[in-house]
C-alpha positions in Angstrom: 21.1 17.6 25.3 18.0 18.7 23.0 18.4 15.7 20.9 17.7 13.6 23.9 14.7 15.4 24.6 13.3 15.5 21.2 14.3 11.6 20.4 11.9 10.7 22.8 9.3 12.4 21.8 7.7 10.8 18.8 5.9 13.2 16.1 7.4 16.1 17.4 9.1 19.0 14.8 12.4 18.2 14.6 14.7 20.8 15.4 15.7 24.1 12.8 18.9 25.6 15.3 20.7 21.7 15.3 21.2 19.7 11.9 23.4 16.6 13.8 20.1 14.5 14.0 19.8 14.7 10.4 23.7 13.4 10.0 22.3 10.6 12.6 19.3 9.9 10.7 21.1 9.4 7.4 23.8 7.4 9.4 21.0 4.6 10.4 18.9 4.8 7.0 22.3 3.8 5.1 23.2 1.5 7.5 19.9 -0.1 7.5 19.8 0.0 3.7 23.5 -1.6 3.6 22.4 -4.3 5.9 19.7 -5.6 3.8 21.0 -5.4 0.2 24.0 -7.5 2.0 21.2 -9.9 3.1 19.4 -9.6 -0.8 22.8 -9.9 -2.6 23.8 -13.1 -0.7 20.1 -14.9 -0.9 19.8 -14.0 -4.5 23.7 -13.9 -5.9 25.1 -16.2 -3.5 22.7 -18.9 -2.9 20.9 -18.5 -6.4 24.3 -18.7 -8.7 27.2 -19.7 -6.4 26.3 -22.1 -4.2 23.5 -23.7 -6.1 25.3 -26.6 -7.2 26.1 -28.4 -3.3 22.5 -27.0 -2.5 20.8 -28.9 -5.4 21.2 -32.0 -3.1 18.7 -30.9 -0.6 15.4 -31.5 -1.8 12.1 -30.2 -0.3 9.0 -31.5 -1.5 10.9 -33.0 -4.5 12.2 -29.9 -5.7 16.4 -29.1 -5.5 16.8 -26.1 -2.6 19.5 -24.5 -5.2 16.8 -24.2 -7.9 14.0 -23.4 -5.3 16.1 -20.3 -4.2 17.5 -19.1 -7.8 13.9 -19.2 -8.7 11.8 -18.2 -5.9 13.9 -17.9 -2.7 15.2 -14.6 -3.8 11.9 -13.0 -4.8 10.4 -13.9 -1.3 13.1 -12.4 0.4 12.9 -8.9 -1.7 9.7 -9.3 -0.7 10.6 -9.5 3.2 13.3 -7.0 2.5 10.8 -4.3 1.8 8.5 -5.3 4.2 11.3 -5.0 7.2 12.2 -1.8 5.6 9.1 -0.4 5.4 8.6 -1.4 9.3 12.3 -0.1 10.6 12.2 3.1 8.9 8.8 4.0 10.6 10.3 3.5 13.8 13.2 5.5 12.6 11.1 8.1 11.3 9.1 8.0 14.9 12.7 8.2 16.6 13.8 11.2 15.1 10.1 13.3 15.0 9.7 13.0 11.1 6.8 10.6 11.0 3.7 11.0 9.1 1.6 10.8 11.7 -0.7 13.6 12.3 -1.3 14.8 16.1 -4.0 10.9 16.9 -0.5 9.2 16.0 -2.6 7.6 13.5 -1.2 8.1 9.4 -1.7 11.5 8.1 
């Protein structure tokens, strides 16, 4: 019943007597993590090595799609990968009261 109390409450301590929010925490950050090396792995493995041959026929502005996403595609994406990381785990971190905000709610 505390965990429900304190999720809600962004920025707040989180609590010393019950360690299960830190067993949920962990639980999303991997599953979050898992997600998007899934996503990076098929962008750069799948559609820059294994499929680059039948994608090859699609061109956009004169250049194969296969080569576009070996070369560049999968950098972008890392890119984007970080980026949505970066964004999710904030509102994680706000979630479970171990933000780095100080008490405005503006980054310590």
């Amino acid at each position: 019943m505390a965990d429900a109390a304190y999720e809600s409450t962004p920025g707040g301590a989180p609590p010393d007597q019950d360690s299960s929010w830190r067993q949920r925490y962990w639980k999303k950050n991997l599953r979050l993590m898992i997600v998007l090396l899934a996503i990076w792995f098929t962008v750069s493995f799948g559609f820059g090595v294994l499929l680059i041959e039948p994608m090859n026929s699609i061109e956009i502005l004169g250049f194969p799609l296969g080569l576009w996403f070996a070369q560049q595609g999968s950098i972008y994406t890392f890119v984007l990968i970080i980026l949505v990381y970066a964004l999710w785990m904030d509102r994680i971190d706000d979630e479970f009261g171990v933000s780095e905000r100080n008490g405005d709610g503006e980054r310590a």
